[in-house]
C-alpha positions as a LaTeX table, in Angstrom:
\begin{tabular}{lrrr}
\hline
Residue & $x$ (\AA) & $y$ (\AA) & $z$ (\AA) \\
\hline
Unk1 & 0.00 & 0.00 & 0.00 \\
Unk2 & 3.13 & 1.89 & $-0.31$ \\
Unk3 & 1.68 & 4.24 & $-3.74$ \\
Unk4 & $-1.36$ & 4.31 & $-2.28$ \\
Unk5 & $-0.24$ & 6.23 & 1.47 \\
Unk6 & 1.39 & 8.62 & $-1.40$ \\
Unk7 & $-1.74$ & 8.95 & $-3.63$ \\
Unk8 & $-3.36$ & 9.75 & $-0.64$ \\
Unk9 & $-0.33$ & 12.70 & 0.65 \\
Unk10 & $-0.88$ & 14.24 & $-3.13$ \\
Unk11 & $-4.80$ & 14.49 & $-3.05$ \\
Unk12 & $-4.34$ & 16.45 & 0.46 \\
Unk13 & $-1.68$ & 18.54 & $-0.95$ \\
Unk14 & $-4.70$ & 19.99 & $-2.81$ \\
Unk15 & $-6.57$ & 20.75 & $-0.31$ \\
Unk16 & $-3.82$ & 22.03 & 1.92 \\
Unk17 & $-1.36$ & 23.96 & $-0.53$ \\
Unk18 & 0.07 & 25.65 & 2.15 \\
Unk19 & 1.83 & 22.16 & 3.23 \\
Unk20 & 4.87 & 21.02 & 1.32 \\
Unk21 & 4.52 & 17.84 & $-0.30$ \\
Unk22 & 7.45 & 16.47 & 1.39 \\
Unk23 & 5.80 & 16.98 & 4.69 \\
Unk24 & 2.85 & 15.07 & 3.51 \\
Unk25 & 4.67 & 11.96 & 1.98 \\
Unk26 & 6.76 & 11.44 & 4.97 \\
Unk27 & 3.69 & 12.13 & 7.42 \\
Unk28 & 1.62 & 9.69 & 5.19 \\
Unk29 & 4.92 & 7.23 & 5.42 \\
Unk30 & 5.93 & 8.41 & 9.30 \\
Unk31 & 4.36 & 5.14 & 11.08 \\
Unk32 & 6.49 & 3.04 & 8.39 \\
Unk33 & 9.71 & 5.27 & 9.02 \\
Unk34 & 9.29 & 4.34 & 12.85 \\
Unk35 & 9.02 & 0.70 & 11.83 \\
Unk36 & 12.08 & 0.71 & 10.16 \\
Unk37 & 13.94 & 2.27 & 12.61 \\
Unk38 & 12.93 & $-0.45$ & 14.79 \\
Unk39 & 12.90 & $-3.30$ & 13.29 \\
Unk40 & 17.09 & $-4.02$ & 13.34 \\
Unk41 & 16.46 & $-4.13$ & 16.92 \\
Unk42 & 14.16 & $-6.69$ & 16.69 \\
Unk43 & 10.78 & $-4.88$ & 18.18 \\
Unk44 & 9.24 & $-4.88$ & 15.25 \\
Unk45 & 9.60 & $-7.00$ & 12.51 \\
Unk46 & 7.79 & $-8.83$ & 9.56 \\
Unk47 & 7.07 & $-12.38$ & 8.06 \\
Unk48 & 6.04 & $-13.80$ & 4.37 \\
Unk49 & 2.91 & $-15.36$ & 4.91 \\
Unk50 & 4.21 & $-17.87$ & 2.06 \\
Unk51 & 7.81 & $-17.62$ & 2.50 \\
Unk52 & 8.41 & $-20.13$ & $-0.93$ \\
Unk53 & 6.52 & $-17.60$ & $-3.04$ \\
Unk54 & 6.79 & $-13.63$ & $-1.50$ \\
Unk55 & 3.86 & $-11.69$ & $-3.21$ \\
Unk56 & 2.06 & $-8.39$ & $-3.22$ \\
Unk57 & 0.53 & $-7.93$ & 0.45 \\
Unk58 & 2.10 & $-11.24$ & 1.78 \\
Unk59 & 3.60 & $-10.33$ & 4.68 \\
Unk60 & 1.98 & $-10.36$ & 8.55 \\
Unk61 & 3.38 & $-6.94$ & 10.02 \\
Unk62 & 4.51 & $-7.45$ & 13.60 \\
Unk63 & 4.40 & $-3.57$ & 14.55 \\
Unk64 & 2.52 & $-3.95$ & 17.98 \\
Unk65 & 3.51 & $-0.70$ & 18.83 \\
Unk66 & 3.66 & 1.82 & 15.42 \\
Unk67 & 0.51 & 0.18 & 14.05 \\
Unk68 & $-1.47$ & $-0.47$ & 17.30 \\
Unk69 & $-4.54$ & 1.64 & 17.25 \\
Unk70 & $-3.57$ & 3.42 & 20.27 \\
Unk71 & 0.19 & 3.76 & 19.27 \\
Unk72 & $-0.59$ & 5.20 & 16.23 \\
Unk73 & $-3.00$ & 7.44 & 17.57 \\
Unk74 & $-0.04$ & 8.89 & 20.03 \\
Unk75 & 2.33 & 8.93 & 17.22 \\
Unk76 & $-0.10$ & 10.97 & 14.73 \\
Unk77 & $-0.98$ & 13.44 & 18.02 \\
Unk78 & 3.24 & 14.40 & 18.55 \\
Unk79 & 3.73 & 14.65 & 14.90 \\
Unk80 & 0.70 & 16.53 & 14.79 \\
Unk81 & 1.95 & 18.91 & 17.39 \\
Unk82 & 5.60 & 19.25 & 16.37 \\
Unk83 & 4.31 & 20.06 & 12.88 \\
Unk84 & 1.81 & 23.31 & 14.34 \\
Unk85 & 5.38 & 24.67 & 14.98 \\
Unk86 & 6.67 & 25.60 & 11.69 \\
Unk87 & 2.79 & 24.80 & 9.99 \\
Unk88 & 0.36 & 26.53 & 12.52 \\
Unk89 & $-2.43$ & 24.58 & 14.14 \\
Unk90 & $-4.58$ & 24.26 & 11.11 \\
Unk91 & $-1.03$ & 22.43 & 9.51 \\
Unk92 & $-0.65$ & 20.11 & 12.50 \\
Unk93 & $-3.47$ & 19.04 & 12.54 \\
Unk94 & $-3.66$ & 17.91 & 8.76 \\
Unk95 & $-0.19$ & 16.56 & 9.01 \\
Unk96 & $-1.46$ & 14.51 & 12.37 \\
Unk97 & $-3.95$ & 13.20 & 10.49 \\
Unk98 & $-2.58$ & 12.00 & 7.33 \\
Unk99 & $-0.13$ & 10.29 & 9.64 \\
Unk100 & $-2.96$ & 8.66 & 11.51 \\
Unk101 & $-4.65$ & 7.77 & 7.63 \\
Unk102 & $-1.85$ & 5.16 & 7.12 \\
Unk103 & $-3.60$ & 3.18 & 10.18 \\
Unk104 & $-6.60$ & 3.46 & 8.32 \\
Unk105 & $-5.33$ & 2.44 & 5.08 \\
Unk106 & $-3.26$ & $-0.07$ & 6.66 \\
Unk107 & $-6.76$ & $-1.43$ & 8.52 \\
Unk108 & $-8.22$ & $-1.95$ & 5.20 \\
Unk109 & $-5.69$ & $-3.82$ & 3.25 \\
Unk110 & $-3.92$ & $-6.15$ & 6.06 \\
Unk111 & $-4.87$ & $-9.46$ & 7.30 \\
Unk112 & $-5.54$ & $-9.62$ & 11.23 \\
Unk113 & $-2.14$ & $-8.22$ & 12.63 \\
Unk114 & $-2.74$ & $-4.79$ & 13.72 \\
Unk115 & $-3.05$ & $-4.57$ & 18.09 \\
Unk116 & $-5.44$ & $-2.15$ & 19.77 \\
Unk117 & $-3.07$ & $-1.22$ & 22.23 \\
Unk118 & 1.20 & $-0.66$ & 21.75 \\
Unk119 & 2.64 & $-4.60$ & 22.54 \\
Unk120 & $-0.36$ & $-5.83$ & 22.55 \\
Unk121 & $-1.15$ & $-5.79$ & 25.75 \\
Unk122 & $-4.05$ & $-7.71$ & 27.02 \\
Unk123 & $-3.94$ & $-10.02$ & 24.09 \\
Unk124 & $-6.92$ & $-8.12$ & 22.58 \\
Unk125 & $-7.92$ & $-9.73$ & 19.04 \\
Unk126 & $-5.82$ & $-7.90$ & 16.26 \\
Unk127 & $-7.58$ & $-5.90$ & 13.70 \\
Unk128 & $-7.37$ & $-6.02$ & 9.75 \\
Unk129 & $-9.87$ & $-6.37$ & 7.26 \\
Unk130 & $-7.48$ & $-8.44$ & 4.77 \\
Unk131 & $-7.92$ & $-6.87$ & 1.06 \\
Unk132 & $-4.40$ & $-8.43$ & 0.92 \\
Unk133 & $-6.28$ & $-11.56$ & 0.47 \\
Unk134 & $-7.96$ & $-10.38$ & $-2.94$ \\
Unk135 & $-4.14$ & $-8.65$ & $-4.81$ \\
Unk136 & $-6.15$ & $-7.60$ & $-7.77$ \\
Unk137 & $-9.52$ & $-5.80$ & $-5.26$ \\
Unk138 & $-6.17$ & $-4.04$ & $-3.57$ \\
Unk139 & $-4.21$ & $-3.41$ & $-6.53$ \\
Unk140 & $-7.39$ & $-2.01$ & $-7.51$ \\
Unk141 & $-8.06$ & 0.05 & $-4.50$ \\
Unk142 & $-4.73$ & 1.50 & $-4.69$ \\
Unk143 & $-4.64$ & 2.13 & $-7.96$ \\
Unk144 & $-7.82$ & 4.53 & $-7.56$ \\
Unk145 & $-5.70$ & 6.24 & $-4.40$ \\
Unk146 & $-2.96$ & 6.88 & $-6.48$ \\
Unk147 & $-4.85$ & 7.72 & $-9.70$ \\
Unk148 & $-7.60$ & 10.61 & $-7.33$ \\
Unk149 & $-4.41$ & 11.70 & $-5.18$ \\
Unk150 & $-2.63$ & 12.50 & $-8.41$ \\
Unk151 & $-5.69$ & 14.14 & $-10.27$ \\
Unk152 & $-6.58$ & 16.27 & $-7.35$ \\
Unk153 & $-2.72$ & 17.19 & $-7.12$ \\
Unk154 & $-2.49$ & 18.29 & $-10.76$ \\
Unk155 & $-5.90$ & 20.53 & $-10.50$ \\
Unk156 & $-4.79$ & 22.04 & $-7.32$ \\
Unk157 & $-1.96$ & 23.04 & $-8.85$ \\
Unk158 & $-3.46$ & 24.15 & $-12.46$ \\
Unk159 & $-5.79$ & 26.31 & $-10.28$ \\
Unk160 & $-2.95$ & 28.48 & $-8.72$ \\
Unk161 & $-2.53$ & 31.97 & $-9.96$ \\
Unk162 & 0.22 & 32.68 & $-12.80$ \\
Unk163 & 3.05 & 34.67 & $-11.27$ \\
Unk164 & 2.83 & 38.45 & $-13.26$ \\
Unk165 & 6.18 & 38.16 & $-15.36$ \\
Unk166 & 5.16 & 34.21 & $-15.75$ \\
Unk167 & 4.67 & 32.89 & $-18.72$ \\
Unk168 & 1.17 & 31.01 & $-18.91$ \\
Unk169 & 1.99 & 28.38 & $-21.43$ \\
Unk170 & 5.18 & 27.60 & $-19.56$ \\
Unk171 & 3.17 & 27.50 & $-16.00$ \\
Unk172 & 0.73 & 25.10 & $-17.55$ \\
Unk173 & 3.89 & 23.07 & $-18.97$ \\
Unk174 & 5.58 & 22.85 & $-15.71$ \\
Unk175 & 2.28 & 21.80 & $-14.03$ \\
Unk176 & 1.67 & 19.43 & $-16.06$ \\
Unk177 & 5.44 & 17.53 & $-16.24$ \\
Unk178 & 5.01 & 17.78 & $-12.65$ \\
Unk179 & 1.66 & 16.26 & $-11.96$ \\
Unk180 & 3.08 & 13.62 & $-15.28$ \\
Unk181 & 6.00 & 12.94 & $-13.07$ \\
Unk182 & 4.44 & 12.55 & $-9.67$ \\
Unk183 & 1.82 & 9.85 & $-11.47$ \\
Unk184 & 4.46 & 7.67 & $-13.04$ \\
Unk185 & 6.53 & 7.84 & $-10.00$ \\
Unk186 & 3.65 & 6.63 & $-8.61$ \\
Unk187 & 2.57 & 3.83 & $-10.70$ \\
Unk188 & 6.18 & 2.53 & $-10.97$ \\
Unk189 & 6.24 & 2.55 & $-7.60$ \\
Unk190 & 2.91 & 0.22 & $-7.28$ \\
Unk191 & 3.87 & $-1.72$ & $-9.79$ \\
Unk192 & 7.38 & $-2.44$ & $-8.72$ \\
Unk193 & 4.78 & $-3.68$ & $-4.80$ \\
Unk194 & 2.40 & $-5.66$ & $-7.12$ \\
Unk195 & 5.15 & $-7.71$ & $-9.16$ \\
Unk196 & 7.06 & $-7.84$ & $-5.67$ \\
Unk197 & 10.33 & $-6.38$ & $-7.39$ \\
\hline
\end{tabular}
């Protein structure tokens, strides 16, 4: 689901232009980022659900504590907060919750692994709707995230006013190889999940 967190961070770029779009792919990516940084020390970590034959959406996450409800939750509220800094409150609290959106995302497309509460404590049942079982429904799915994110991107950004000694032709140009780029980016980058390169 690694496009579609990003499809997602380019359709709220439109409706928050005042947020870099860096800000908004790592926030989208920020529960991931943890992950990583945890799992050489063993806290978190992952497993093929078919190790003989690794696939699109074949793995069972073991992130009790970046993708438990609750931990996530915390983790979107500081980012949130440290973001109102440079951002303002209105910025925090959009970057705080396209981090928590990769939860939600996450909830939609994993099998059961995701806690309630950070370690799982009190062995509550884990949580995951498993679209991971169905490749083509969630290439689908993200496919449409990454396809609305990037639409929504490149209209946001044909909308914006023309600087005065701009010329128009080249603005539209520049919009459009960026929007162009972001897509294929994108796409590559959802095709290179699905074919599990």
């Amino acid at each position: 689901m690694i496009a579609g967190h990003f499809g997602l961070a380019a359709g709220v770029k439109a409706k928050a232009p005042r947020l870099p779009l860096w800000a908004l792919m790592l926030a989208t990516f920020w529960l991931d980022v943890i992950f990583i940084i945890l799992f050489p020390f063993g806290i978190e970590s992952l497993t093929q659900v078919d190790p003989a034959h690794p696939a699109y959406g074949g793995a069972l996450i073991h992130a009790y504590y970046t993708h438990s409800l609750v931990g996530a939750l915390l983790i979107a509220a500081v980012t949130g907060w440290l973001a109102s800094y440079p951002w303002g409150q209105d910025g925090g609290l959009v970057i705080g919750a396209v981090v928590f959106s990769h939860w939600i995302l996450d909830l939609i497309v994993h099998r059961p692994d995701l806690p309630i509460l950070p370690g799982n404590a009190g062995n509550l049942p884990l949580l995951g709707f498993g679209l991971w079982e169905f490749p083509v429904a969630s290439a689908i799915v993200e496919l449409a995230l990454v396809l609305t994110g990037a639409y929504l991107y490149y209209q946001r950004a044909a909308a914006l006013p023309v600087p005065p000694k701009a010329n128009p032709s080249d603005q539209r140009r520049r919009v459009l190889t960026t929007s162009l780029v972001t897509t294929v980016l994108l796409l590559l980058l959802l095709l290179s999940d699905v074919l599990g390169l």
